[in-house]
Backbone as JSON Lines, residues from 0, in Angstrom:
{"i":0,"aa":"X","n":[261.44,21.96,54.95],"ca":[260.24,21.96,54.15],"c":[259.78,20.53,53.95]}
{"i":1,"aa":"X","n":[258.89,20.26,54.41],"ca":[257.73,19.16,54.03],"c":[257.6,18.62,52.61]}
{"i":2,"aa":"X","n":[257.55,17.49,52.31],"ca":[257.44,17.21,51.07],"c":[255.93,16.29,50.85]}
{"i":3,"aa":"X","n":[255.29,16.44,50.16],"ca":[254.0,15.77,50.24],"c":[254.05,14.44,49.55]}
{"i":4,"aa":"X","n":[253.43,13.62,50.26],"ca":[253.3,12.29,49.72],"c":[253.05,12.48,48.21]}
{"i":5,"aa":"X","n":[253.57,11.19,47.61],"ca":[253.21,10.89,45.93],"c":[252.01,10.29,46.12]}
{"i":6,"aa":"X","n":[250.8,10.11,45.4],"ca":[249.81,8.84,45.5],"c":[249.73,8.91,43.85]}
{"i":7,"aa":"X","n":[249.8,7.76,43.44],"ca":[249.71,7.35,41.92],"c":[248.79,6.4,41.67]}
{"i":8,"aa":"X","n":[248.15,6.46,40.31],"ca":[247.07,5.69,40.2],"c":[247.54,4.67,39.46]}
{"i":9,"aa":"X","n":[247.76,3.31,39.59],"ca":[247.64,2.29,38.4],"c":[246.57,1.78,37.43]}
{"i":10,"aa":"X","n":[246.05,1.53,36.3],"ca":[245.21,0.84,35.86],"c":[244.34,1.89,35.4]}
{"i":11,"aa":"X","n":[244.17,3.04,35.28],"ca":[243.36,3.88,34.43],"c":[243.54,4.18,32.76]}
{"i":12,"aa":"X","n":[243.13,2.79,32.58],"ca":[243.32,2.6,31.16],"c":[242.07,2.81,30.09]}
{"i":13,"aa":"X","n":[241.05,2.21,30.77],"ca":[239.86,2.1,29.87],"c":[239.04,3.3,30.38]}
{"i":14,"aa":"X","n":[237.58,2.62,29.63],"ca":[236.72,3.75,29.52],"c":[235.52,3.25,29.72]}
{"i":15,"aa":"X","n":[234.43,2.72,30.34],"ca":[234.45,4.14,31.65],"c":[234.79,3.64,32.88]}
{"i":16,"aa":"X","n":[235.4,4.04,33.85],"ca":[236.26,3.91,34.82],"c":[236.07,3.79,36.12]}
{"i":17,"aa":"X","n":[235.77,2.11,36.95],"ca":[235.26,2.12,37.95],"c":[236.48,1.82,39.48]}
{"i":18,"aa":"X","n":[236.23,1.91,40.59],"ca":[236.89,2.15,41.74],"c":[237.35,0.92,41.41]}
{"i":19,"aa":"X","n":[237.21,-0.31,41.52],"ca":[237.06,-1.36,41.51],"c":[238.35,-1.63,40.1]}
{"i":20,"aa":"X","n":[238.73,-0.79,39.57],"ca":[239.94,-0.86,38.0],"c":[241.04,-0.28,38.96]}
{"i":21,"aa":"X","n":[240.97,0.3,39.93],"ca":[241.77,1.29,40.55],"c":[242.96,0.68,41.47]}
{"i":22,"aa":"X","n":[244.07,0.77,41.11],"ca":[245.29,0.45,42.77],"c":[245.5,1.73,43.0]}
{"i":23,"aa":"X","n":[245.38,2.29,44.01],"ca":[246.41,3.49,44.67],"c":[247.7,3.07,45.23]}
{"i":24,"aa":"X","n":[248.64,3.74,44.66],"ca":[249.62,4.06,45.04],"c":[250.49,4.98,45.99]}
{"i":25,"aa":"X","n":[250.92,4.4,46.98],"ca":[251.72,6.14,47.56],"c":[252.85,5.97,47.76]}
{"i":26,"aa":"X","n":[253.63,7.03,47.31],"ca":[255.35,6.5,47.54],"c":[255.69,7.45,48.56]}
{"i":27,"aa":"X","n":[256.62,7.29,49.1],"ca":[257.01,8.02,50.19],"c":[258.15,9.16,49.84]}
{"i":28,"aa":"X","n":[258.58,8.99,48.49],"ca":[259.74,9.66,47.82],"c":[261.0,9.52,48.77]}
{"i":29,"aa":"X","n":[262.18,10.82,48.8],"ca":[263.35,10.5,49.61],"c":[263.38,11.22,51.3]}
{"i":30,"aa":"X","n":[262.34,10.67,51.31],"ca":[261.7,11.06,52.95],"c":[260.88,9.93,53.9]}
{"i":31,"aa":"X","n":[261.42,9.77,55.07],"ca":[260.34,9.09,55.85],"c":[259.21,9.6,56.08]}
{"i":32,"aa":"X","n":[258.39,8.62,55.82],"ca":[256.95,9.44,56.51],"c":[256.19,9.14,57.22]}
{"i":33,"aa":"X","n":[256.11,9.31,58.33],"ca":[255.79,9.58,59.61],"c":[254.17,8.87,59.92]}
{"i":34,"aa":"X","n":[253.72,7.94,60.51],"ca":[252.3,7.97,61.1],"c":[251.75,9.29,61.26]}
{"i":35,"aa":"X","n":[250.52,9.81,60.7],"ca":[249.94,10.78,60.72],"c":[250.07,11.83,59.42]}
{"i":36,"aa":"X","n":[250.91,11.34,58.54],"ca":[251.15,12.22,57.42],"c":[249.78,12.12,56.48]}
{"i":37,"aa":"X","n":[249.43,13.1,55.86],"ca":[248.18,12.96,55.26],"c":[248.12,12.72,53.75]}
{"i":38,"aa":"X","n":[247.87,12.05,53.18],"ca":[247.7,11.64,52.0],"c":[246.47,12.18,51.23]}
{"i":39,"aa":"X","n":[246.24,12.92,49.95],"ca":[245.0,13.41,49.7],"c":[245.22,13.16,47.94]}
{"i":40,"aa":"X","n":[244.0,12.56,47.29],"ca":[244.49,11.77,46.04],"c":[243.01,12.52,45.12]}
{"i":41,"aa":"X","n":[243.0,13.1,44.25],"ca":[242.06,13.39,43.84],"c":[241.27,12.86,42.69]}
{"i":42,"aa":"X","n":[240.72,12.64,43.01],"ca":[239.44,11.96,41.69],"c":[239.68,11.93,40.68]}
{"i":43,"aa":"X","n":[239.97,11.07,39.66],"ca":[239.87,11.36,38.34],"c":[238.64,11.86,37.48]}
{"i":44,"aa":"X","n":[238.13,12.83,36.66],"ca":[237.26,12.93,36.29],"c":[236.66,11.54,35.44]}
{"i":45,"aa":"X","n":[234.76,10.87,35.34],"ca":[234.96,10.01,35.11],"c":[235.26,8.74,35.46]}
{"i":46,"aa":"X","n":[235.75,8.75,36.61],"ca":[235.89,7.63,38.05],"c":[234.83,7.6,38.77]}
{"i":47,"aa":"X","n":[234.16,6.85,38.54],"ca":[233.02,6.46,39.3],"c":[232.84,5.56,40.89]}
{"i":48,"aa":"X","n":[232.73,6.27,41.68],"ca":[232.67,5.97,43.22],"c":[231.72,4.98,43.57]}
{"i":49,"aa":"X","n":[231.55,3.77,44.09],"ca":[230.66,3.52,44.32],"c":[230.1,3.52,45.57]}
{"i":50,"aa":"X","n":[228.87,3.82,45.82],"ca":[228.04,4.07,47.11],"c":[227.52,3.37,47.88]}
{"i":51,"aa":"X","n":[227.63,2.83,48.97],"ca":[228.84,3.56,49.68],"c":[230.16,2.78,49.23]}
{"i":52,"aa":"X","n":[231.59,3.43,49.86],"ca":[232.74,2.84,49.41],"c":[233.51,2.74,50.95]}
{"i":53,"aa":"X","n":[234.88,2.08,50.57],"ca":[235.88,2.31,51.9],"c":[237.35,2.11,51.19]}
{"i":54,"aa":"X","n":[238.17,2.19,51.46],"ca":[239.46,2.42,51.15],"c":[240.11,0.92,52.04]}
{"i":55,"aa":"X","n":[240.41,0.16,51.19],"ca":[241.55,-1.31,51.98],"c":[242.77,-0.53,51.61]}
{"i":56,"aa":"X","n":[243.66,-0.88,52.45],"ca":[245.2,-1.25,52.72],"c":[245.66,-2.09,52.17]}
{"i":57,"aa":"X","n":[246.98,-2.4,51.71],"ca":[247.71,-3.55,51.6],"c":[247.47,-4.76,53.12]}
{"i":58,"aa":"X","n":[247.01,-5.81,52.63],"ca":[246.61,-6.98,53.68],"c":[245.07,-7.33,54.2]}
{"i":59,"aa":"X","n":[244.21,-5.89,53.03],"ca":[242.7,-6.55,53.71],"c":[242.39,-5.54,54.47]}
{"i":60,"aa":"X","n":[243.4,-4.23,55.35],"ca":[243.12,-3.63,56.19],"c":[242.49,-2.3,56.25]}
{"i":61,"aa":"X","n":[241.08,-2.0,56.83],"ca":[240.13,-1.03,56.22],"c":[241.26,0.49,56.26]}
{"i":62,"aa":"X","n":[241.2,1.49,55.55],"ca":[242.06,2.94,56.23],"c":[240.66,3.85,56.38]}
{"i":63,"aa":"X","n":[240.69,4.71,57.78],"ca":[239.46,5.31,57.74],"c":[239.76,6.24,56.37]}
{"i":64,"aa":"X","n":[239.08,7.25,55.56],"ca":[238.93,8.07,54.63],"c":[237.83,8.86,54.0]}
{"i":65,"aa":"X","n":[237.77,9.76,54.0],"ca":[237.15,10.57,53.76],"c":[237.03,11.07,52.2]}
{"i":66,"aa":"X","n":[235.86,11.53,51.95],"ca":[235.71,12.11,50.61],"c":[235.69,13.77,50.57]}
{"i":67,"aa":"X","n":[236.08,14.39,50.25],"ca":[235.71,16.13,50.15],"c":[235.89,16.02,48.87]}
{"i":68,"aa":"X","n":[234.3,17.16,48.69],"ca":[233.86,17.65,47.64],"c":[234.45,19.19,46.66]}
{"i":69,"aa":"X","n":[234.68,19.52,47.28],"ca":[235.34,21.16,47.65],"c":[236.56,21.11,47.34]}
{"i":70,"aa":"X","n":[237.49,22.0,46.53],"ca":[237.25,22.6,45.29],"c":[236.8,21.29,44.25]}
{"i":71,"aa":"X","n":[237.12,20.14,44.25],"ca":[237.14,19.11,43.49],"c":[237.24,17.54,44.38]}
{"i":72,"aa":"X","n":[236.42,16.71,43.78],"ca":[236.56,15.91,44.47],"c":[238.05,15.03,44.58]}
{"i":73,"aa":"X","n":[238.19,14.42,46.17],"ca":[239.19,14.21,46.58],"c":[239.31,13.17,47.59]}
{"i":74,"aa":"X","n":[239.92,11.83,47.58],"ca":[240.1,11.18,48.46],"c":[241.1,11.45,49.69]}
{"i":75,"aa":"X","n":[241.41,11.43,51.16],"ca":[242.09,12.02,52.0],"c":[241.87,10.8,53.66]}
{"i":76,"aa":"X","n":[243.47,10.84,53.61],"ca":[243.2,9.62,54.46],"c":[244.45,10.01,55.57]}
{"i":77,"aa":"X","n":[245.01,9.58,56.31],"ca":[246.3,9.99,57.65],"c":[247.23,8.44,57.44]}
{"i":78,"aa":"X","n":[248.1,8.2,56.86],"ca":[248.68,6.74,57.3],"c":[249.13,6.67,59.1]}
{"i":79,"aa":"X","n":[248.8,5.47,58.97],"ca":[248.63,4.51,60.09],"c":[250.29,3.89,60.92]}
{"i":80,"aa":"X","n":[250.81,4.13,59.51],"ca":[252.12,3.51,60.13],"c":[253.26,4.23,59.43]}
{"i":81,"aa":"X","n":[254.18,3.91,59.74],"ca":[255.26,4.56,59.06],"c":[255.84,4.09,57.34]}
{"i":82,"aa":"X","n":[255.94,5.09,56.55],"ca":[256.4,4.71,55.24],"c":[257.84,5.56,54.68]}
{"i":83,"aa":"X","n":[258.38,4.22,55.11],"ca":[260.1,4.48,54.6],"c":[260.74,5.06,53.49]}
{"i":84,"aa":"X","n":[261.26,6.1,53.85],"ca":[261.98,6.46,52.02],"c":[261.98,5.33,51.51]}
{"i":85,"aa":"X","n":[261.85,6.1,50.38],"ca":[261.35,5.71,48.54],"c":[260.82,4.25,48.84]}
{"i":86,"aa":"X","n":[259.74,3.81,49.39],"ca":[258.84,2.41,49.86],"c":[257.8,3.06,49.16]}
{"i":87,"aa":"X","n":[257.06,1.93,48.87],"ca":[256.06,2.35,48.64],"c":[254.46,1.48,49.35]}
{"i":88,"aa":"X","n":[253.69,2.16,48.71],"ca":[252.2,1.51,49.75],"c":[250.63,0.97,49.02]}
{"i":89,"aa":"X","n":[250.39,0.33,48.95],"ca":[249.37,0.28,47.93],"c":[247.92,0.51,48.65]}
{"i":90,"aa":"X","n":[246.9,0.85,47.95],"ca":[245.38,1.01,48.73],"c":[244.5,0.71,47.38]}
{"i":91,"aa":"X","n":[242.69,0.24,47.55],"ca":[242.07,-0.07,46.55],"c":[240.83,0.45,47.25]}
{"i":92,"aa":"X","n":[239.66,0.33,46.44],"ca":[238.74,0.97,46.58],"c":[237.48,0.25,46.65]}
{"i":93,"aa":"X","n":[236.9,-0.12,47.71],"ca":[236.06,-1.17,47.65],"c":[234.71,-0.95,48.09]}
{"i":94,"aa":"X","n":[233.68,-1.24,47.54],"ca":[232.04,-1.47,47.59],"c":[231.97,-1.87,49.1]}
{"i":95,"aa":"X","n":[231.13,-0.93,49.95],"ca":[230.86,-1.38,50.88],"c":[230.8,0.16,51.86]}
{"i":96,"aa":"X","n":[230.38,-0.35,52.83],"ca":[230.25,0.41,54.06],"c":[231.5,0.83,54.72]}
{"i":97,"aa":"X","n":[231.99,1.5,55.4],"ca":[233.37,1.9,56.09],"c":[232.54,1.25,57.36]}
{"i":98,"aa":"X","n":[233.82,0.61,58.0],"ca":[233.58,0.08,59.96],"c":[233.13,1.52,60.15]}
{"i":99,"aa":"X","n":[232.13,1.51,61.5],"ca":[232.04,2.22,62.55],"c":[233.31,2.79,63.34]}
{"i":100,"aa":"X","n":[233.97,3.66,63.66],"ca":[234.67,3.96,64.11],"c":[234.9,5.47,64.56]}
{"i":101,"aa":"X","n":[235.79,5.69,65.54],"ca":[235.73,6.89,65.67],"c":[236.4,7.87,64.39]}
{"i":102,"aa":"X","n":[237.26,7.23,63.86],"ca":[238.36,8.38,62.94],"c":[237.93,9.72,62.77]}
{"i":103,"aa":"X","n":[238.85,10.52,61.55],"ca":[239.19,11.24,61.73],"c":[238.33,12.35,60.54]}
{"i":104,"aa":"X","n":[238.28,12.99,60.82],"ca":[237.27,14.57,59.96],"c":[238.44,15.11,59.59]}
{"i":105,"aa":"X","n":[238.32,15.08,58.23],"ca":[239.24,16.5,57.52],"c":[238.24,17.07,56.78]}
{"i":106,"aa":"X","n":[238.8,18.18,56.63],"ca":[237.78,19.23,55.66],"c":[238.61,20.42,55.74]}
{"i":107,"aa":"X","n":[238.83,21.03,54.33],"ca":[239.33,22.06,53.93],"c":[238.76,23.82,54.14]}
{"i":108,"aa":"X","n":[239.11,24.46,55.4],"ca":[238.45,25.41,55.63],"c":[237.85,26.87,54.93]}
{"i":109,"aa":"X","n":[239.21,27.25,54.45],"ca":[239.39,28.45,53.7],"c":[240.07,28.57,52.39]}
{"i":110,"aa":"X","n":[240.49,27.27,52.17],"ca":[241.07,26.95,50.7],"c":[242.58,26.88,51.03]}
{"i":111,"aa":"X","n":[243.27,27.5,52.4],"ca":[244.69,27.47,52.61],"c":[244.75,26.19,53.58]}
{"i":112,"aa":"X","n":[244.25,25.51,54.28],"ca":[244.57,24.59,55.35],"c":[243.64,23.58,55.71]}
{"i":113,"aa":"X","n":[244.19,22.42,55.97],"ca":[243.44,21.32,56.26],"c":[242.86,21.6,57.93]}
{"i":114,"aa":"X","n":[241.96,21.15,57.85],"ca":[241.5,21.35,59.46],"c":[241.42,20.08,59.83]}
{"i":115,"aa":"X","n":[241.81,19.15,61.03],"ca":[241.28,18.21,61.86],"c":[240.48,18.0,62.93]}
């Protein structure tokens, strides 16, 4: 059985609450996790997105990511590289345009499964 990534929020302290207050967190718990594992972090109500946005990496490095609206809003991204038991990973949320690129489409079909 699969264990799903942790993603934790740091810094949601005040009021009212912009991307830009935000570290994401993802721990890998007592499992490796694999390039391609999907990470999906959901909105805090009150977290304000700004338009357009993109998701940095630890080092500056863009992660493609996606927003779904459906059932609730939700950030959802694939790591890139491998994340070692109990390591952890940081991501932030930044003003701006996402690169051009090909990446990747998720979207939730029927409420049971991620589609790619």
């Amino acid at each position: 059985m699969r264990r799903a990534l942790l993603p934790f929020v740091l810094g949601l302290a005040g009021s009212p609450v912009t991307a830009a207050d935000v570290r994401l967190e993802v721990s890998a718990g007592g499992a490796d996790r694999e390039p391609g594992a999907i990470v999906r972090w959901v909105v805090p109500q009150g977290l304000v997105l700004p338009s357009p946005w993109r998701l940095v990496g630890e080092g500056g490095k863009e992660t493609p990511a996606q927003l779904e609206t459906q059932p609730g809003e939700a950030i959802v991204w694939v790591l890139d590289e491998k994340l070692p038991r109990w390591s952890k990973r940081g991501y932030r949320i930044e003003s701006g345009a996402p690169s051009a690129n090909e990446g990747l489409a998720c979207r939730d079909s029927d409420g049971k499964r991620l589609v790619l």
